[in-house]
C-alpha positions in Angstrom: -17.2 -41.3 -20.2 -16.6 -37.4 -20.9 -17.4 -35.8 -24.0 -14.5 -35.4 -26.1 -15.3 -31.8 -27.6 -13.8 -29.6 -29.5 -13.1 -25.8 -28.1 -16.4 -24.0 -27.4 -14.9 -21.0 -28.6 -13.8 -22.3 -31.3 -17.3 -23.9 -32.1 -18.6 -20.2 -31.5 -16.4 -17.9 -33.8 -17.4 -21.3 -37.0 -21.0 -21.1 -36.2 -20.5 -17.3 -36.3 -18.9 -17.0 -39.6 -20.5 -19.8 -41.2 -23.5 -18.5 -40.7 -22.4 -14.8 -41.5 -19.8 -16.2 -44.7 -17.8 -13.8 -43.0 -15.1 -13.7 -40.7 -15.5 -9.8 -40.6 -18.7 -10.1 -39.2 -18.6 -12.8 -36.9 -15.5 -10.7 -35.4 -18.5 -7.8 -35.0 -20.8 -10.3 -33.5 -18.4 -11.9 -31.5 -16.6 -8.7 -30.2 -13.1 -10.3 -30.9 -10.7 -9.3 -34.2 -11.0 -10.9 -37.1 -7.5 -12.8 -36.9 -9.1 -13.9 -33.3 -11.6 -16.1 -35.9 -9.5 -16.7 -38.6 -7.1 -18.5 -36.1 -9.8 -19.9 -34.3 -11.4 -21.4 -37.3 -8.1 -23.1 -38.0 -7.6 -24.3 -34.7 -10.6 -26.2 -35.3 -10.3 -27.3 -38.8 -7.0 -28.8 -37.2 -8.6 -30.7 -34.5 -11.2 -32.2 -37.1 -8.8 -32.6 -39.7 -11.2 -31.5 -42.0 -11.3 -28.2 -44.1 -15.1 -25.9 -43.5 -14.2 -23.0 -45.7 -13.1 -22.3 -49.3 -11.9 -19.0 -50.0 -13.0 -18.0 -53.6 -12.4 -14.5 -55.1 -12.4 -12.7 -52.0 -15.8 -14.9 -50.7 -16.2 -17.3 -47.7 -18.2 -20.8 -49.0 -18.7 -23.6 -47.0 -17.0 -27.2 -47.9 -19.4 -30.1 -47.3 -18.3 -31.0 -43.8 -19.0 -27.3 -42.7 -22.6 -27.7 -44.3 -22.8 -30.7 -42.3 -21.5 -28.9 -39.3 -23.1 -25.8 -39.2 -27.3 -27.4 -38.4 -25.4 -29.2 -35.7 -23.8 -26.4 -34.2 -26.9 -24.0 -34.7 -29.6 -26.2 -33.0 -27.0 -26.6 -30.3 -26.1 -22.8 -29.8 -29.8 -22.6 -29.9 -30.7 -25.2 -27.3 -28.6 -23.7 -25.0 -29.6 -20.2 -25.6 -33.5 -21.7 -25.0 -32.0 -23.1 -21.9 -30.4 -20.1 -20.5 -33.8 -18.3 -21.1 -35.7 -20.6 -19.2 -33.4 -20.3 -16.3 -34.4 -16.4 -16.7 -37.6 -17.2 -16.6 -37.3 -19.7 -13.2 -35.9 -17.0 -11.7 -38.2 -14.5 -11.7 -38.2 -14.0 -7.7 -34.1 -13.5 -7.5 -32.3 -11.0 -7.7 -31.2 -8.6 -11.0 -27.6 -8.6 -11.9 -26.7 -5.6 -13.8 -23.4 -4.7 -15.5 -22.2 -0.8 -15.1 -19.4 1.0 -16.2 -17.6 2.1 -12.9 -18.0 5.7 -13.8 -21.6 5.9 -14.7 -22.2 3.5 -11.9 -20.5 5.8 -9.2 -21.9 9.4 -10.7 -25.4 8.8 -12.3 -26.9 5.5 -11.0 -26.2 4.8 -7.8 -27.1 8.3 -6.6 -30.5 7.5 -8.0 -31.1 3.8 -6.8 -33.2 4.9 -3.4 -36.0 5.9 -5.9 -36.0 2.6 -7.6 -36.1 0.6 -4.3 -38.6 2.9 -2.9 -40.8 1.9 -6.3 -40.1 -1.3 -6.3 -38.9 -2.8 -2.7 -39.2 -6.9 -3.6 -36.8 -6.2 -6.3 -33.1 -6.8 -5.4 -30.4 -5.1 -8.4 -27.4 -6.5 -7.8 -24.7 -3.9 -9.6 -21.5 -4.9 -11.1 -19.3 -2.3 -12.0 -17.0 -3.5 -14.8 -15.0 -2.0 -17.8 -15.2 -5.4 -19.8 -18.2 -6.8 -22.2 -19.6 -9.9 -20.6 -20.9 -12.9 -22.0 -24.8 -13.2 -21.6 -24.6 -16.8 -22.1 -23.3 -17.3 -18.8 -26.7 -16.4 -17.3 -25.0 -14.4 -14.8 -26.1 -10.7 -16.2 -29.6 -10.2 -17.6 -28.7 -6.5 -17.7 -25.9 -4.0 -19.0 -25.3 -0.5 -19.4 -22.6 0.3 -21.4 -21.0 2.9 -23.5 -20.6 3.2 -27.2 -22.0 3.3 -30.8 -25.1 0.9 -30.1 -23.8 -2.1 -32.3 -24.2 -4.8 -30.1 -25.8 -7.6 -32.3 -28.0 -10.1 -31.3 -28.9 -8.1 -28.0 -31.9 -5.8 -27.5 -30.4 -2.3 -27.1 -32.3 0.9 -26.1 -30.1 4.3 -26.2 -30.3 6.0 -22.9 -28.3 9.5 -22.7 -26.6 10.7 -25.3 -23.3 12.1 -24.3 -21.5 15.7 -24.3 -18.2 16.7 -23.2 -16.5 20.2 -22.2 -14.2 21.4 -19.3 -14.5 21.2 -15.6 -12.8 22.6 -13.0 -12.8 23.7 -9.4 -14.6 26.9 -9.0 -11.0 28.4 -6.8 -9.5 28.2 -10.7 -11.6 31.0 -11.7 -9.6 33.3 -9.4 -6.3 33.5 -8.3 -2.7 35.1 -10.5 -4.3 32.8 -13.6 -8.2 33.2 -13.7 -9.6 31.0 -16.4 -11.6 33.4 -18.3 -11.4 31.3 -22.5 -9.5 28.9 -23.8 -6.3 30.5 -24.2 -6.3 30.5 -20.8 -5.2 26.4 -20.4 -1.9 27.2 -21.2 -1.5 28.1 -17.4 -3.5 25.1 -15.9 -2.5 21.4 -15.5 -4.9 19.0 -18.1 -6.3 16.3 -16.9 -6.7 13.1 -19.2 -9.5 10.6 -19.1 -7.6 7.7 -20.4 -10.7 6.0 -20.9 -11.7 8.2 -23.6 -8.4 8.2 -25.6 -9.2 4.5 -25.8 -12.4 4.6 -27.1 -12.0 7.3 -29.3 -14.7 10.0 -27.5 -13.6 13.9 -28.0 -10.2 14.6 -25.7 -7.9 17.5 -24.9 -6.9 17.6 -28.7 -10.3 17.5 -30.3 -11.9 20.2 -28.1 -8.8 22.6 -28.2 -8.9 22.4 -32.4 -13.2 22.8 -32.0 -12.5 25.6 -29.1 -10.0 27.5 -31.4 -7.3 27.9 -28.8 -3.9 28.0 -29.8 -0.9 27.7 -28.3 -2.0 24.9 -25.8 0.1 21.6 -25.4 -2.7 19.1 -25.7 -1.0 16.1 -24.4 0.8 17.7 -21.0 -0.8 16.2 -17.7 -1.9 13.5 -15.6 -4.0 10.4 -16.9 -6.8 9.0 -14.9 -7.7 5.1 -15.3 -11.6 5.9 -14.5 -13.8 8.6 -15.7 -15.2 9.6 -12.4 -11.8 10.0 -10.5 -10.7 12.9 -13.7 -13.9 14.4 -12.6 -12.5 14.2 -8.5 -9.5 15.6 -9.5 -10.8 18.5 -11.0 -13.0 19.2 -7.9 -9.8 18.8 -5.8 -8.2 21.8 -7.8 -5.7 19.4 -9.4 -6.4 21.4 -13.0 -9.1 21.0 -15.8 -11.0 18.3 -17.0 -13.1 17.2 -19.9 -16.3 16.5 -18.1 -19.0 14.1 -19.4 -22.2 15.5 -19.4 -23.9 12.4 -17.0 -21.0 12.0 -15.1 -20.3 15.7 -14.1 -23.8 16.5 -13.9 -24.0 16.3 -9.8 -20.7 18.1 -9.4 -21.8 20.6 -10.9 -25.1 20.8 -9.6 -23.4 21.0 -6.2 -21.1 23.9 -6.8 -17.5 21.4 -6.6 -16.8 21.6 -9.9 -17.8 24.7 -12.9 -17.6 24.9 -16.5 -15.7 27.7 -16.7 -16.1 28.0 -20.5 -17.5 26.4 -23.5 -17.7 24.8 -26.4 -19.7 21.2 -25.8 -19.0 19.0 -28.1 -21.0 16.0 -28.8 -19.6 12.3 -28.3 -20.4 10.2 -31.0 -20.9 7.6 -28.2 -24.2 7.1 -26.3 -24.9 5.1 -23.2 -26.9 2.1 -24.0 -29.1 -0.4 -22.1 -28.4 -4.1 -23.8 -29.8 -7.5 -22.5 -30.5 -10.5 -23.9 -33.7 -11.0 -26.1 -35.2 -13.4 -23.8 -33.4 -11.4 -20.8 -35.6 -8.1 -22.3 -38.8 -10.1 -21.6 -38.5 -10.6 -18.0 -41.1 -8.6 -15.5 -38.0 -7.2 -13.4 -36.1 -6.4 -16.4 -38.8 -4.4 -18.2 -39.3 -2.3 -14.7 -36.0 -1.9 -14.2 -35.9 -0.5 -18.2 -39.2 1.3 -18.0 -37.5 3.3 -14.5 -34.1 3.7 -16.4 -35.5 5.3 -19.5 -37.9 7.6 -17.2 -34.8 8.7 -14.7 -32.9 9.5 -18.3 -35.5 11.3 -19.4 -36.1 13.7 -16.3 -31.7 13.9 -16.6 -31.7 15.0 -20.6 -34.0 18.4 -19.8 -31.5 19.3 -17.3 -29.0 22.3 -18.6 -25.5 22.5 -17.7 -24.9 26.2 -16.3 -21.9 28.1 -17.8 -19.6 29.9 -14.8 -20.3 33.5 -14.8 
């Protein structure tokens, strides 16, 4: 006879505010909004027919059926999350699914992977290169880099570059009828737009033209681009001037097909970050996979990025 459950996530964003009294931060923990678990909280007080929350001068208190629920719901959560650890632990000899921003993927790690299989050849990584946050309880990843503040609760997370941004361009743009000499001098060059950035708030055209000091520069003319890395294949392709990440221009420039043709840098107040699982962090390939991460960022962050003469 099958179970007659109600909606795991549903189950997942009560547990998460009952345990939290807050829908606030069980939309943090959950990386959802917090109208995604007020509704979802209702959807399930619905199917039970039964109310788990009082609101009471601006504070979340449990009714006596969600006191009842919540044990229920946490050993559960917990016995699965003690099962999905175990798996990690059966697995020991397969291989290590990582999840990588496209970008990064395509201009810092991959380029570096011989040196990991040359350290460690029984170890197969298996990368994933994916915009969107994935759900560890699947058991599919045990691994992601991602990009952002480092809040990621209830996941081990180690910061591994931090992040700079400034313009890029084909080296051709510092000659010609419009030589890009300073700032000012954008106002005769297409912009390119990482559209990734405008979403997730890192420094763009607008921000680095204010901290830059150049006026007289339309900001928000030019082309977007979908990925980080194909802004920064534009720019080598002489189709106008970038904002450059640090990590993801970095071999560009070190081969000469891209320049900074001026500065300022400006820091991002996002970082990339590795994140796994607690029980994920303990595995043998994980930690060598960490411990040769960390050591490849660390060779990267004493590299300087030369300034066009």
């Amino acid at each position: 006879m099958a179970r007659k459950l109600p909606p795991l996530n549903a189950l997942r964003a009560f547990e998460s505010a009952a345990r939290n009294l807050s829908f606030t931060k069980a939309a943090a923990e959950l990386h959802v909004t917090q109208a995604a678990i007020s509704h979802q909280v209702k959807s399930l007080e619905d199917h039970l027919g039964l109310s788990l929350f009082r609101r009471l001068n601006r504070r979340l208190v449990l009714t006596e059926a969600g006191q009842v629920y919540l044990p229920v719901l946490r050993d559960a959560f917990d016995a699965i999350s003690g099962g999905t650890a175990r798996l990690y632990q059966d697995g020991e000899s397969g291989p290590l699914h990582i999840s990588v921003l496209p970008s990064f993927a395509a201009k810092w790690l991959l380029p570096r992977m011989s040196r990991f299989r040359d350290r460690h050849p029984d170890i197969d990584v298996m990368v994933s290169a994916n915009n969107k946050l994935i759900d560890f309880a699947e058991g599919t990843f045990q691994m992601a880099i991602r990009y952002g503040e480092g809040n990621y609760p209830g996941l081990r997370t180690e910061r591994l570059l931090c992040d700079e941004v400034f313009p890029v361009c084909s080296p051709k743009l510092l000659q010609g009828p419009y030589p890009l000499k300073k700032p000012a001098d954008l106002k005769d060059h297409t912009l390119l737009h990482d559209e990734v950035s405008r979403q997730d708030e890192s420094p763009d055209w607008r921000s680095w033209l204010q901290a830059a000091g150049a006026k007289g520069v339309d900001w928000r003319r030019g082309p977007g681009f979908s990925d980080s890395s194909m802004v920064i294949e534009a720019a080598a392709a002489g189709q106008g001037v970038a904002l450059g990440h640090r990590w993801l221009a970095a071999a560009d420039l070190e081969g000469g097909r891209i320049v900074m043709p001026f500065g300022p840098m400006i820091p991002s107040k996002f970082s990339y970050y590795l994140v796994s699982p607690p029980a994920a962090a303990e595995h043998h390939r994980v930690g060598l996979f960490r411990a040769w991460l960390l050591e490849e960022a660390e060779g990267t962050g004493a590299e300087t990025v030369p300034l066009s003469s």
